[in-house]
DOVEX-706258 format. One record per residue (C-alpha): chain; x, y, z negated; residue number from 1; residue in one letter. Coordinates in nm, 3 decimals. Example, Ala and Ser with C-alpha at 12.3 -4.5 7.8 and 13.67 -1.06 7.14 Angstrom:
   ch        c1        c2        c3     i   aa
    A     1.230    -0.450    -0.780     1    A
    A     1.367    -0.106    -0.714     2    S
# end
This chain:
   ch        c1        c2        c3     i   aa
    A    12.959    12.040    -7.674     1    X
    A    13.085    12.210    -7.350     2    X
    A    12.893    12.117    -7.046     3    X
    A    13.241    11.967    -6.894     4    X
    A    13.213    11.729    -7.167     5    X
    A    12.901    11.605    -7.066     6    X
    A    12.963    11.592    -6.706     7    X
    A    13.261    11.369    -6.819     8    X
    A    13.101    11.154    -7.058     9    X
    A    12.837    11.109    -6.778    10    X
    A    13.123    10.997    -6.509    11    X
    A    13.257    10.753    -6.743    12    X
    A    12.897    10.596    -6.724    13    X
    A    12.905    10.628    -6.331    14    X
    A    13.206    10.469    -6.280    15    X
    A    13.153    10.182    -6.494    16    X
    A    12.822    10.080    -6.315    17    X
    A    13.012    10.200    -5.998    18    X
    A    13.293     9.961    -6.094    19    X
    A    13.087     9.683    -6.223    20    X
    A    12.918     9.659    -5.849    21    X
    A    13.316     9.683    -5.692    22    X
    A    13.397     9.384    -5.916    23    X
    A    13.057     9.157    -5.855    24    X
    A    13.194     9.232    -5.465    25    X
    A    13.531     9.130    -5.506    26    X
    A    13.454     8.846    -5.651    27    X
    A    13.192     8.709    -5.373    28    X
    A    13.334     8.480    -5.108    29    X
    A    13.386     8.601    -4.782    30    X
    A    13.174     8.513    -4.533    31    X
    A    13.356     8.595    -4.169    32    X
    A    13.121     8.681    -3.877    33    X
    A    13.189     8.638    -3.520    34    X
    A    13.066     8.953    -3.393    35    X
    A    13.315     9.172    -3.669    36    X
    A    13.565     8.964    -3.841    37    X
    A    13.741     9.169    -4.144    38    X
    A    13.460     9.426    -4.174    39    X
    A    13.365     9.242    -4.505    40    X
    A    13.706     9.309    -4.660    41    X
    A    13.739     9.667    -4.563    42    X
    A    13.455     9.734    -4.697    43    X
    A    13.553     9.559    -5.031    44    X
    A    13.922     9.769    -5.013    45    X
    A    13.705    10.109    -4.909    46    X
    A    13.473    10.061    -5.261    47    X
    A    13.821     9.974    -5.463    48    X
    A    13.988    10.282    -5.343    49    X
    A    13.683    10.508    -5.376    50    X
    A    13.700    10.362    -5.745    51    X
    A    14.008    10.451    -5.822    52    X
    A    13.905    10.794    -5.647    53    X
    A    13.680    10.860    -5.899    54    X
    A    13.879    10.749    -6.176    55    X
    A    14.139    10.984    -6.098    56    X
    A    13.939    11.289    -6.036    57    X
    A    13.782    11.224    -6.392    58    X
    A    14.086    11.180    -6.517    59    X
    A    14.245    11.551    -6.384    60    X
    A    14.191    11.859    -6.584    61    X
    A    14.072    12.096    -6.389    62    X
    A    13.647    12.097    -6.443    63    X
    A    13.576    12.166    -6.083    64    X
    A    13.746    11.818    -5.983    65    X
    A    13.497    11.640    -6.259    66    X
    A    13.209    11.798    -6.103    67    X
    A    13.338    11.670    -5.764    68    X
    A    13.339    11.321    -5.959    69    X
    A    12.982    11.400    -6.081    70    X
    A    12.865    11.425    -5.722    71    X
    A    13.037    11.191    -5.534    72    X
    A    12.948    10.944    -5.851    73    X
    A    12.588    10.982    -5.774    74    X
    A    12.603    10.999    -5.407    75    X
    A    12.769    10.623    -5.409    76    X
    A    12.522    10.474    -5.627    77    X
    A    12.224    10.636    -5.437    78    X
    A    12.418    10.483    -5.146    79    X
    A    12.387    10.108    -5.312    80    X
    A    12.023    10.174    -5.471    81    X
    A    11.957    10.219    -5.078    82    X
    A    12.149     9.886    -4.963    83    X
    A    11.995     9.682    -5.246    84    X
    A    11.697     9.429    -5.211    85    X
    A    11.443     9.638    -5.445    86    X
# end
């Protein structure tokens, strides 16, 4: 098996935690604050569109662009292990 395979196989994994955490997100009410109204919601939209980011550059066929998946895969959900109550 190539290494690109791998890489692949691996984003697949990624982007289904990744997209299991943009779901659980969406689907939480929205709680408005008075200091920044609507900063909730962007930040809902901003985790659906990296999503589909990541989606398409796994789903392009040059390898470099999965690699760039790879990265900014890992990168997000070090971002939300960081965020998290742990």
């Amino acid at each position: 098996m190539s290494i690109i395979k791998i890489i692949t196989g691996i984003n697949w994994i990624l982007i289904a935690i990744f997209g299991y955490y943009v779901v659980w997100a969406l689907l939480q009410v929205s709680k408005p604050s008075h200091e920044m109204p609507g900063v909730e919601t962007i930040i809902k939209v901003t985790g659906f569109v990296f999503l589909l980011s990541l989606i398409g550059l796994n789903l392009a066929s040059y390898s470099w662009m999965k690699v760039v998946a790879f990265i900014l895969g890992v990168i997000l959900l070090l971002i939300i292990y960081s965020f998290s109550d742990h």
